[in-house]
ZASE-706975 format. One record per residue (C-alpha): x, y, z. Coordinates in pm, whole numbers, plus 50000, padded with zeros to 5 digits. Last residue first. Example, Ala and Ser with C-alpha at 12.3 -4.5 7.8 and 13.67 -1.06 7.14 Angstrom:
2
{rec {51367 49894 50714}}
{rec {51230 49550 50780}}
This chain:
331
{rec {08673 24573 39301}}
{rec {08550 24476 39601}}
{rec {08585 24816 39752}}
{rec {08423 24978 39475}}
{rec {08096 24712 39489}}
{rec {08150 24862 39836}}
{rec {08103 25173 39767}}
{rec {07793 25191 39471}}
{rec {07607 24903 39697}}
{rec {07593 25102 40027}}
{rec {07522 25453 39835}}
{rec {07240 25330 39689}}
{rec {07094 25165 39995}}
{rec {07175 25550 40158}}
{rec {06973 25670 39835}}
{rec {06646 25424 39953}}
{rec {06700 25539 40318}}
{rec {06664 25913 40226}}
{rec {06376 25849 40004}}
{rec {06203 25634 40288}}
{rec {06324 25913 40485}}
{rec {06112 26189 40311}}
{rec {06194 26521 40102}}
{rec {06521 26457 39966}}
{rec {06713 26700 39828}}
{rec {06997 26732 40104}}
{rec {07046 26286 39988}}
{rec {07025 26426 39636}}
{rec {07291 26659 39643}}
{rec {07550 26443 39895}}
{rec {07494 26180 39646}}
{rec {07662 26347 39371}}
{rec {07884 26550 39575}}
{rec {08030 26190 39661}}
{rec {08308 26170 39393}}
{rec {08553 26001 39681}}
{rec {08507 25932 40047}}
{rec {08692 26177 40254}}
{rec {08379 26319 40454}}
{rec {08051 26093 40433}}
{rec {07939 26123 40752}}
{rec {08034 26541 40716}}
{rec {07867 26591 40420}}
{rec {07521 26394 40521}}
{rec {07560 26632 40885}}
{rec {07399 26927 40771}}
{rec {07086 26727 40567}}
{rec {06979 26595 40918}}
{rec {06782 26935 40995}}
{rec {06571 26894 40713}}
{rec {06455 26518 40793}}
{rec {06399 26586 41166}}
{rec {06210 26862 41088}}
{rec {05967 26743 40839}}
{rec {05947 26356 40982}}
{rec {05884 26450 41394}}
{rec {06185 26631 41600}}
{rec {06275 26361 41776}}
{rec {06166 26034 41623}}
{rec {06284 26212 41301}}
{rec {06642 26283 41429}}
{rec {06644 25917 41548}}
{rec {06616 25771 41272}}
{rec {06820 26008 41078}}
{rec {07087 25909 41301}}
{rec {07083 25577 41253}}
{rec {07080 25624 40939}}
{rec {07402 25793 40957}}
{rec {07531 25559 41182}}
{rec {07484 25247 40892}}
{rec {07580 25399 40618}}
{rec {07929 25472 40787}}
{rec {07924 25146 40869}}
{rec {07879 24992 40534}}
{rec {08087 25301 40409}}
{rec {08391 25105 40640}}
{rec {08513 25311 40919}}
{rec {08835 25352 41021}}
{rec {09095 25082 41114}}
{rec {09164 25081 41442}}
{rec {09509 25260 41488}}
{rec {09729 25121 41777}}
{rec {09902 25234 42063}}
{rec {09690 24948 42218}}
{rec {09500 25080 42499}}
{rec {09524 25455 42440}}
{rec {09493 25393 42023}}
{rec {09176 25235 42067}}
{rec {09016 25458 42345}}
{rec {09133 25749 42075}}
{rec {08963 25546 41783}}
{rec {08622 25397 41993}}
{rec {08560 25839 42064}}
{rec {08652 25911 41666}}
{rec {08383 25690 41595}}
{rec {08133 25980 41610}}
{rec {08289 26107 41259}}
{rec {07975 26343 41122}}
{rec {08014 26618 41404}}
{rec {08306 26449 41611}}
{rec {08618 26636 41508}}
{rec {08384 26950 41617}}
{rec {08373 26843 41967}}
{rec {08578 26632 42166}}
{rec {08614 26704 42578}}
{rec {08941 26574 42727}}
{rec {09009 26363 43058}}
{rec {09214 26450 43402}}
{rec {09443 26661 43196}}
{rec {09845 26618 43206}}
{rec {09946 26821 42928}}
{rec {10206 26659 42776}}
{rec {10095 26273 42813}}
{rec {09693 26316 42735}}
{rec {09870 26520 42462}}
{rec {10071 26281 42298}}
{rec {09768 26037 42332}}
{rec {09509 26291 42208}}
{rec {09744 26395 41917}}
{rec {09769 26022 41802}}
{rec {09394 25951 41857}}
{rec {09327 26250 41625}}
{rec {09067 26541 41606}}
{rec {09141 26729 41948}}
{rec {09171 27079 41844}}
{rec {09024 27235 42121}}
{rec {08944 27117 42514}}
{rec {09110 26990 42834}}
{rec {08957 26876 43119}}
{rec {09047 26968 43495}}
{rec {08891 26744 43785}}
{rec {08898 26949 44074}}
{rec {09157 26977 44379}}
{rec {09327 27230 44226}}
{rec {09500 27419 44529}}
{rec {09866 27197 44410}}
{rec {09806 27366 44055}}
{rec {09949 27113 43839}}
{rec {09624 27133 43657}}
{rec {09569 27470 43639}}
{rec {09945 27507 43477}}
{rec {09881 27232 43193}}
{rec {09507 27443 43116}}
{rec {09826 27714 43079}}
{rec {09985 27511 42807}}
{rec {09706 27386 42622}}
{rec {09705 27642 42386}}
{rec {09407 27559 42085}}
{rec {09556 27651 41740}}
{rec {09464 27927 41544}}
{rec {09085 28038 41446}}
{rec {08790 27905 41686}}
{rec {08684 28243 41816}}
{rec {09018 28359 41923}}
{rec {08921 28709 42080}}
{rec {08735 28477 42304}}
{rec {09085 28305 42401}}
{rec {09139 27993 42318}}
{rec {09272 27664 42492}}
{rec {08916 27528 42583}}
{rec {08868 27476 42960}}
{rec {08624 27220 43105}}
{rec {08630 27257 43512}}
{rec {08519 26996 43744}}
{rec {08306 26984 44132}}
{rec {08230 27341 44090}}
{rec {08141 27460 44528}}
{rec {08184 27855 44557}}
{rec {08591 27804 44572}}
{rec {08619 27566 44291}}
{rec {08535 27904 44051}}
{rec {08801 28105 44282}}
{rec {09103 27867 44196}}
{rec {08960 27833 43861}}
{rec {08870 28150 43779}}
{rec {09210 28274 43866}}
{rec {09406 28045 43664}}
{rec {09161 28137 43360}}
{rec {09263 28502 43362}}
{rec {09445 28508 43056}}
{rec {09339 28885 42986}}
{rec {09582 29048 42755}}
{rec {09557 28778 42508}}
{rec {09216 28792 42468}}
{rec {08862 28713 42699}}
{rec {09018 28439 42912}}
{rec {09190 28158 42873}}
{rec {08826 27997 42773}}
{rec {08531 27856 42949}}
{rec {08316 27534 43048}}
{rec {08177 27494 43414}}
{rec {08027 27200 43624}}
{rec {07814 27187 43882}}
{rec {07697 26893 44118}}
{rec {07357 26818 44150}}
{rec {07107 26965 44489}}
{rec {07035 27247 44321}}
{rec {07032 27645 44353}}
{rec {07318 27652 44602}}
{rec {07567 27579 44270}}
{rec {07379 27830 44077}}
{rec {07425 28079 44302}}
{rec {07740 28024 44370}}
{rec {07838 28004 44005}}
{rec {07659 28377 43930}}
{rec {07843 28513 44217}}
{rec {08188 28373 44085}}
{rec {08132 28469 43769}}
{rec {08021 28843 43846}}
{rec {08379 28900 44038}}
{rec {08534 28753 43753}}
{rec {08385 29041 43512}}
{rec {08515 29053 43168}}
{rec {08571 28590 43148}}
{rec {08195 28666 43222}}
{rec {08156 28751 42833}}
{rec {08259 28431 42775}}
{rec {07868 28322 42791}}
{rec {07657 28616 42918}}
{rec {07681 28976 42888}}
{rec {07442 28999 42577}}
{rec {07769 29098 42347}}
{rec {07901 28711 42447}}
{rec {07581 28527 42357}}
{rec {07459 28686 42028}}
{rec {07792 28792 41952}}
{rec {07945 28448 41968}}
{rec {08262 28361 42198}}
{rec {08059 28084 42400}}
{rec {08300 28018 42690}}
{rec {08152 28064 43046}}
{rec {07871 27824 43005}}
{rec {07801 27642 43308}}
{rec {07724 27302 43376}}
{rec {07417 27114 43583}}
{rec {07501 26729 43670}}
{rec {07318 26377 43626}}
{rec {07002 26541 43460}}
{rec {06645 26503 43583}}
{rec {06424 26758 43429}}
{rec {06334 26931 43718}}
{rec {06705 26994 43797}}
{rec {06704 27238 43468}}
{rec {06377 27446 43624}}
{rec {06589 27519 43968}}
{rec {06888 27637 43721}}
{rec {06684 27844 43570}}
{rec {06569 28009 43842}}
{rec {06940 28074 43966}}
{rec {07024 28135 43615}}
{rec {06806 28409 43582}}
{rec {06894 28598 43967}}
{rec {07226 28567 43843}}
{rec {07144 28765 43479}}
{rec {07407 28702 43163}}
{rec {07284 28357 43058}}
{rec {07406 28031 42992}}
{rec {07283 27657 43054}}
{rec {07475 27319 43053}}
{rec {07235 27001 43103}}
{rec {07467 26735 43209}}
{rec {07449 26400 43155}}
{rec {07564 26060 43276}}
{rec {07402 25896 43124}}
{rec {07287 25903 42770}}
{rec {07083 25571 42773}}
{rec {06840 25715 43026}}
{rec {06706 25967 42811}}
{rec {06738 26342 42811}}
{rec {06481 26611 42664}}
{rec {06609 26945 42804}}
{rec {06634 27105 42453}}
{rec {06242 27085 42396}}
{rec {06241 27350 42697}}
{rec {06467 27613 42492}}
{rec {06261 27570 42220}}
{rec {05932 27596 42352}}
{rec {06007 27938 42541}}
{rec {05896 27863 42921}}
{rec {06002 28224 42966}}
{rec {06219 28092 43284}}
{rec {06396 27847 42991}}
{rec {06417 28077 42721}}
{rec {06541 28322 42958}}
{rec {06824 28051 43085}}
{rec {06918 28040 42743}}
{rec {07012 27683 42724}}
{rec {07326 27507 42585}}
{rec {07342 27211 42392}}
{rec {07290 26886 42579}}
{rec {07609 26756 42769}}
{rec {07782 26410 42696}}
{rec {07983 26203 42932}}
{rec {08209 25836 42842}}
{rec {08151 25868 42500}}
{rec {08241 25552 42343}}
{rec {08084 25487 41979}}
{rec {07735 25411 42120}}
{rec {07740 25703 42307}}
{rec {07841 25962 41999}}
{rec {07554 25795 41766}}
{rec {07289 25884 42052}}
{rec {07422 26172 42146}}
{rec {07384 26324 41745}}
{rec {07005 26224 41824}}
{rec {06948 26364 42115}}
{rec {07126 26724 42037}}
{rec {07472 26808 42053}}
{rec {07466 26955 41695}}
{rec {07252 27315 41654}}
{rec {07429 27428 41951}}
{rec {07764 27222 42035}}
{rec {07819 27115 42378}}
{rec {08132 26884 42362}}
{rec {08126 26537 42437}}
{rec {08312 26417 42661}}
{rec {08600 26163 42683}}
{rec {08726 25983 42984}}
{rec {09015 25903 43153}}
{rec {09015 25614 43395}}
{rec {08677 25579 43470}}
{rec {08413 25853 43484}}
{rec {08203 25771 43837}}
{rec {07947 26013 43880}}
{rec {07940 26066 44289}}
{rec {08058 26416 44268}}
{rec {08242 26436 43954}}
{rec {08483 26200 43970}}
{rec {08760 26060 43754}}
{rec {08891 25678 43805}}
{rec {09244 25628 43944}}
């Protein structure tokens, strides 16, 4: 049976892509879609940036028509806020709206907004109806367990969260007290999702960075689909892998450096369509590491490629890195 989120048609089981700030932008989505992403979300928006008109927070609602389906996920700590900022989000032509209940940072969380809510259900649910009468989309939300151990309150939030009108739920398997340390639990997204009230699609989300462990625990755990996020910054192929491995119970082989060469300009590319030459260049240097993860005596390259100042430079050292590898794997 195919997955739906209001009329969005998801196949089978899909994979998302995780809202990451300072990662999920255009230009990451771009390399995640073409490497099998079945939904993607932007990074999340202050919904004060947003009602402030603040330039940054507007630049982040740029989507294109390749990415869909896509939602724009927002966060904030005010109802009345997200309400208006949910109205300004619609504008901008997304295929859903999704809500963040599960950033554990102190910017976000200590503001009141974020997994702060996980505190105050009663708030949650208020602030999710209004943003669910505020436009005409469906409306998504991401969380956690709950706030710490003592406060596993996820089961509730979902039964009350579907309630006032979310058409799927994204839960990561830490608590905020968590962060990101320790292993995700999957046990009790397992218990929402055999929930005979849940009506919803239920994903599952944390620790995902193998097609193995996504088969074994697409099998275990019984989720509708699973969201990927920080086994993809630098290794988008990791979407093509776990399809892979689901259909054939086989490993594809993993990227050549050819290929690997090949994404990572494509990102740059992209990256300074985006964001213009300066920025775009500057702000790709984070992900050179991670594109070129595993391959051997690379700090070398990885210093010049963070050093360079303009993508004919960058494209020049990525020809350099081509012919140094794969004269190596010819040898």
């Amino acid at each position: 049976m195919s997955v739906q989120i209001g009329n969005i048609d998801l196949g089978e089981f899909p994979l998302l892509l995780a809202p990451m700030e300072d990662v999920s932008d255009p230009p990451f989505r771009y390399v995640c879609k073409q490497n099998g992403a079945d939904m993607m979300y932007t990074e999340f928006i202050s919904s004060e940036g947003l009602i402030r008109d603040a330039a940054k927070s507007l630049k982040k609602l740029d989507i294109f028509e390749y990415e869909r389906p896509i939602g724009i996920q927002i966060f904030g700590s005010d109802i009345d806020h997200m309400r208006e900022a949910t109205e300004i989000a619609t504008q901008a032509g997304p295929d859903l709206m999704d809500i963040n209940y599960g950033c554990p940072v102190k910017q976000v969380a200590c503001r009141g907004a974020g997994a702060s809510l996980l505190q105050d259900i009663d708030k949650m649910v208020a602030m999710t109806s209004a943003v669910v009468k505020a436009t005409h989309l469906p409306v998504t939300v991401k969380t956690r367990l709950g706030w710490d151990d003592n406060t596993k309150n996820v089961y509730e939030v979902a039964e009350r969260l579907q309630d006032v009108g979310i058409k799927a739920l994204t839960i990561h398997g830490r608590t905020r007290a968590q962060m990101y340390k320790g292993e995700a639990d999957w046990k009790l997204i397992r218990d929402i999702r055999k929930n005979p009230r849940i009506k919803i699609p239920i994903f599952g989300n944390g620790d995902i960075d193998s097609p193995q462990k996504a088969a074994q625990w697409r099998m275990e755990y019984e989720v509708d689909g699973m969201m990927i996020g920080r086994a993809a910054i630098g290794y988008p192929w990791i979407f093509r892998e776990v399809k892979h491995y689901f259909k054939t119970g086989e490993f594809l082989a993993p990227p050549t450096i050819v290929e690997r060469v090949e994404v990572c300009r494509t990102h740059l590319q992209k990256s300074v369509e985006w964001k213009g030459p300066k920025t775009g260049i500057f702000e790709m240097r984070r992900h050179y590491s991670n594109y070129f993860k595993g391959v051997d005596h690379f700090k070398e390259f990885r210093m010049k490629l963070v050093s360079a100042q303009t993508i004919d430079d960058v494209n020049a050292l990525l020809d350099e890195v081509t012919y140094h590898y794969s004269n190596l794997e010819l040898a």
